[in-house]
C-alpha positions as CSV (number, residue, x, y, z in Angstrom):
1,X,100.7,19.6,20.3
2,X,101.5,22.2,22.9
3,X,102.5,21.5,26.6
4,X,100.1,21.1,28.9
5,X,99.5,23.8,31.2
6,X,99.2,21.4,34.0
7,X,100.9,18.1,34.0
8,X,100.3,15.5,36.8
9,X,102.4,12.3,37.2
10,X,101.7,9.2,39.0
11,X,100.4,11.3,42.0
12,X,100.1,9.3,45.2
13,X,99.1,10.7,48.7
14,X,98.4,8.9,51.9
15,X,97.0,10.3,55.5
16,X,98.6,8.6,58.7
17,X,96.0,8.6,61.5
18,X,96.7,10.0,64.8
19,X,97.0,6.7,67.5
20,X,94.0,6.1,69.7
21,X,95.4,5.8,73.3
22,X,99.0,4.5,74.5
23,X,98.9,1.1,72.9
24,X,97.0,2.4,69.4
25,X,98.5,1.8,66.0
26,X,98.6,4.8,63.3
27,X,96.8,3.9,60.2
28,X,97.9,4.8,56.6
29,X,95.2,5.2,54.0
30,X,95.8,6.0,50.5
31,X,93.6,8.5,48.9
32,X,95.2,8.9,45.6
33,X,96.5,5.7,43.8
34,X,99.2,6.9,40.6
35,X,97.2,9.8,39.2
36,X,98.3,11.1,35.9
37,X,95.9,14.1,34.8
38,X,96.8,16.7,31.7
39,X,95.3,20.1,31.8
40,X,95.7,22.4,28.3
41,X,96.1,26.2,28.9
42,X,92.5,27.9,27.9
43,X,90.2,25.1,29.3
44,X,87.8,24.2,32.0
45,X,88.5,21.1,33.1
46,X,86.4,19.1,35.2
47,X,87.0,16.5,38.3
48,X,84.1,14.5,38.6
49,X,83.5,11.9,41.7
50,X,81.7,11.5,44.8
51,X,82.7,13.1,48.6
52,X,85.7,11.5,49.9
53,X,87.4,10.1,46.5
54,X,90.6,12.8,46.3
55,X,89.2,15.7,45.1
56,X,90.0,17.9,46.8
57,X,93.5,16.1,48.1
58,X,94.3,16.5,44.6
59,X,93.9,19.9,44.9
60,X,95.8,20.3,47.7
61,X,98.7,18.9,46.1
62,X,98.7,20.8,42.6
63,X,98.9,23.8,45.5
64,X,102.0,22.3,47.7
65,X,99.9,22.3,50.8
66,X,100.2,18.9,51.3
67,X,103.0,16.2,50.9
68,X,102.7,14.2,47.8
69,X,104.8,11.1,45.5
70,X,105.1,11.6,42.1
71,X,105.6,15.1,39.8
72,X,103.6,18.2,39.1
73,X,104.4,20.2,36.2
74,X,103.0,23.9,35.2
75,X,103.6,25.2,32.5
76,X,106.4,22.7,31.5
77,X,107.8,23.8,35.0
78,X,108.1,21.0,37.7
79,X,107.0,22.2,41.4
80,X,109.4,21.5,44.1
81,X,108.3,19.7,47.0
82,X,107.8,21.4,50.6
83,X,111.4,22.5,51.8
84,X,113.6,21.5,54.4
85,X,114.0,24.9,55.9
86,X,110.9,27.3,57.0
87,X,112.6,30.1,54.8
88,X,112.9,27.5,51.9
89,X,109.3,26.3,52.3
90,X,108.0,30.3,52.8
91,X,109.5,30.7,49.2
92,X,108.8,28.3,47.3
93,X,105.3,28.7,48.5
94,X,104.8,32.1,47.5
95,X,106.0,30.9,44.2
96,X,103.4,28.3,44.3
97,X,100.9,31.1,44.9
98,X,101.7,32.9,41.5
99,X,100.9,29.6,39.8
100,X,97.9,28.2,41.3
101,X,95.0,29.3,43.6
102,X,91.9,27.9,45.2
103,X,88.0,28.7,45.5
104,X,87.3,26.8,48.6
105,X,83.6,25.1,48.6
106,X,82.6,27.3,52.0
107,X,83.2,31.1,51.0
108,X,82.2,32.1,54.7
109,X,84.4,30.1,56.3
110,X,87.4,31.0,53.8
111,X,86.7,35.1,54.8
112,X,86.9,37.0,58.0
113,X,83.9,37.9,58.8
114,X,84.7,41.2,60.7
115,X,87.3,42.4,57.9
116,X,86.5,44.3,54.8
117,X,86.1,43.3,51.7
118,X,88.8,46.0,50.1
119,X,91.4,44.4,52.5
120,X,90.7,40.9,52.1
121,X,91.3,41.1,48.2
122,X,94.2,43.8,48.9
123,X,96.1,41.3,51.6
124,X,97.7,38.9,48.8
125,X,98.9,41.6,47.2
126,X,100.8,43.1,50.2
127,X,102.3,39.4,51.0
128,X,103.8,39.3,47.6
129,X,104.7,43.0,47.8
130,X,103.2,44.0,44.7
131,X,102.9,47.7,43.9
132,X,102.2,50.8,45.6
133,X,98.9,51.9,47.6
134,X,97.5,53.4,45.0
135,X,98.2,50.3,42.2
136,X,97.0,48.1,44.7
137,X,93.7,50.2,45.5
138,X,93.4,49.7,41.5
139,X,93.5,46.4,41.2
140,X,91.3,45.7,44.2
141,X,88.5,48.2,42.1
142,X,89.3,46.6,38.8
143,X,88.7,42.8,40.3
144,X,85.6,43.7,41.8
145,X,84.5,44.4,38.5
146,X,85.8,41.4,37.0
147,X,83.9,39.1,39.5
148,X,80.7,41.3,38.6
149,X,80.6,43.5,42.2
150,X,80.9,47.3,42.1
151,X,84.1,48.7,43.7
152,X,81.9,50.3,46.5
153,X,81.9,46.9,48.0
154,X,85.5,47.5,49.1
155,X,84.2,49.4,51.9
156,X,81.5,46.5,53.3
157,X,82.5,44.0,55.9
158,X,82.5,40.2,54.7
159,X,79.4,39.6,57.1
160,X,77.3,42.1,55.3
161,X,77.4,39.8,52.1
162,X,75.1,37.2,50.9
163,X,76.8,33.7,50.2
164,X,77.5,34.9,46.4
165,X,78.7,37.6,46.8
166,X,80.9,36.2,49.6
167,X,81.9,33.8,47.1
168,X,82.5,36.4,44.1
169,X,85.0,38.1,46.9
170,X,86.8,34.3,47.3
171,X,87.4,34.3,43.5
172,X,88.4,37.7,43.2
173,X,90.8,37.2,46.0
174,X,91.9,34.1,44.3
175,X,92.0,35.8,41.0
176,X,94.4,39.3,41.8
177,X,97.5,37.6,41.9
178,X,96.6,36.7,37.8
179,X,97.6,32.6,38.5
180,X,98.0,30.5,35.8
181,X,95.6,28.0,37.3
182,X,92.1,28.4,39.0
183,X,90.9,25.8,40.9
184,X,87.3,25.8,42.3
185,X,86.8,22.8,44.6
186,X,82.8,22.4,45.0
187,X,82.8,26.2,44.5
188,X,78.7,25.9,43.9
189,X,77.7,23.4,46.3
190,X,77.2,25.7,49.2
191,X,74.8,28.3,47.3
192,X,71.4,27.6,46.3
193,X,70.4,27.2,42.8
194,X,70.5,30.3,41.2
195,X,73.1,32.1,42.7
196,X,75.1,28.7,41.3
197,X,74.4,28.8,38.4
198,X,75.5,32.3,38.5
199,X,78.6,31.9,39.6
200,X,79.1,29.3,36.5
201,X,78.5,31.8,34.2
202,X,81.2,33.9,36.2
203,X,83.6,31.3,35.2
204,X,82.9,30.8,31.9
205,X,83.2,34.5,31.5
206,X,87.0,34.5,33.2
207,X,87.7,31.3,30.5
208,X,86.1,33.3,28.0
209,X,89.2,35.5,28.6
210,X,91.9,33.2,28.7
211,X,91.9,32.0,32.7
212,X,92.4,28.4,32.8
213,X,89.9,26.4,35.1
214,X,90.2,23.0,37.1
215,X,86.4,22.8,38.4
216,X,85.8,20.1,40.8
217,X,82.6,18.6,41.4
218,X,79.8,15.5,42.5
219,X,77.6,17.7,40.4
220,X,77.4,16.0,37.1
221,X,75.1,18.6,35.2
222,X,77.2,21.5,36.6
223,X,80.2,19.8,34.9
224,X,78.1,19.2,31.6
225,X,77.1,22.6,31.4
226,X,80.6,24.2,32.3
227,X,84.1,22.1,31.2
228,X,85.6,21.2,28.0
229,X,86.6,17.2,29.2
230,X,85.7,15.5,31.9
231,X,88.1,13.0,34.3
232,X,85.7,10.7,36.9
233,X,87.8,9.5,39.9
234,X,87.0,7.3,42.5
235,X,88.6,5.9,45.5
236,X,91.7,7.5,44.7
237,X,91.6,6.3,41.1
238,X,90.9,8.3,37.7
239,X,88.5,5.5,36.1
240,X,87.7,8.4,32.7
């Protein structure tokens, strides 16, 4: 058997609450309990379980955003934890970024509204310092393609899209740094029906080609219809 593209090992996270007034106590809550999750490089996976179980903390930690317990492995490669040292963290997050990226479940609040499109998808590209003007300019055309827009939407402001479009620009923007690992947290659940369902078929056209997918989801048929296995977690627990 090959190695897992993505490894997860007893994974615990807790959130300490702020304290209410002078004489409040701060409150730990666990959210995930000793996750251990394998993902295989080609597949859509899917994370199945109600609002407020870990999804999405999950997430969080397969990207470094937040502090975790436990290990994180991609691509046999264990991720570091957040440095000591602002330089140190800077780095090792933009190492992250290579590995991993996010489709957030809100595309209009993961966009400026007043910037355009072109720039948006251009911007990680220029943080990483990745080609010239012109290379750059050519990926931005060729991932508009890939997420089914046509390059003339470079040129249109964010709030001149509809919602999937909006969200097409999230997953293009997510996708231009070529990561190893897509992860699309609720990526549906703000669109209506259609447009949903049409932006399933946009990733089972990127797996078709090799991206690897960790789709989270409450939506039970959307994960039917779209992954390859299923995990079900609850309360910080994977139960499946």
């Amino acid at each position: 058997m090959t190695e897992p593209l993505l490894s997860v090992r007893d994974l615990s996270c807790a959130y300490t609450s702020r304290s209410l007034g002078p004489f409040g106590k701060k409150e730990v809550k666990t959210v995930l309990n000793r996750v251990n999750l394998d993902i295989r490089a080609g597949e859509i996976f899917g994370l199945l379980g109600e609002s407020g179980c870990g999804k999405t903390t999950l997430a969080r930690c397969i990207l470094g955003i937040i502090e975790y317990e436990g290990e994180i492995f991609i691509d046999g490669v264990k991720r570091e934890k957040i440095g000591l040292t602002r330089q140190l963290a800077h780095t090792r997050q933009l190492a992250r970024a290579r590995q991993a990226q996010m489709v957030f479940q809100d595309p209009g609040a993961s966009l400026t509204p007043a910037k355009k499109t072109g720039g948006l998808l251009e911007e990680p590209l220029l943080v990483h310092r990745l080609g010239t003007k012109e290379e750059r300019l050519r990926q931005v055309d060729e991932t508009l393609i890939q997420v089914g827009l046509d390059p003339s939407y470079k040129k249109r402001r964010v709030n001149e899209l509809s919602g999937g479009q909006k969200q097409r620009v999230c997953i293009g923007r997510a996708l231009i740094l070529q990561p190893k690992l897509l992860i699309a947290d609720e990526a549906i659940s703000a669109l209506d029906v259609s447009v949903g369902a049409q932006i399933l078929n946009l990733f089972r056209e990127l797996n078709e080609k090799g991206q690897s997918i960790l789709f989270i989801s409450h939506n039970a048929g959307a994960i039917e219809y779209l992954c390859d296995r299923v995990a079900v977690i609850k309360a910080g627990r994977l139960l499946e």
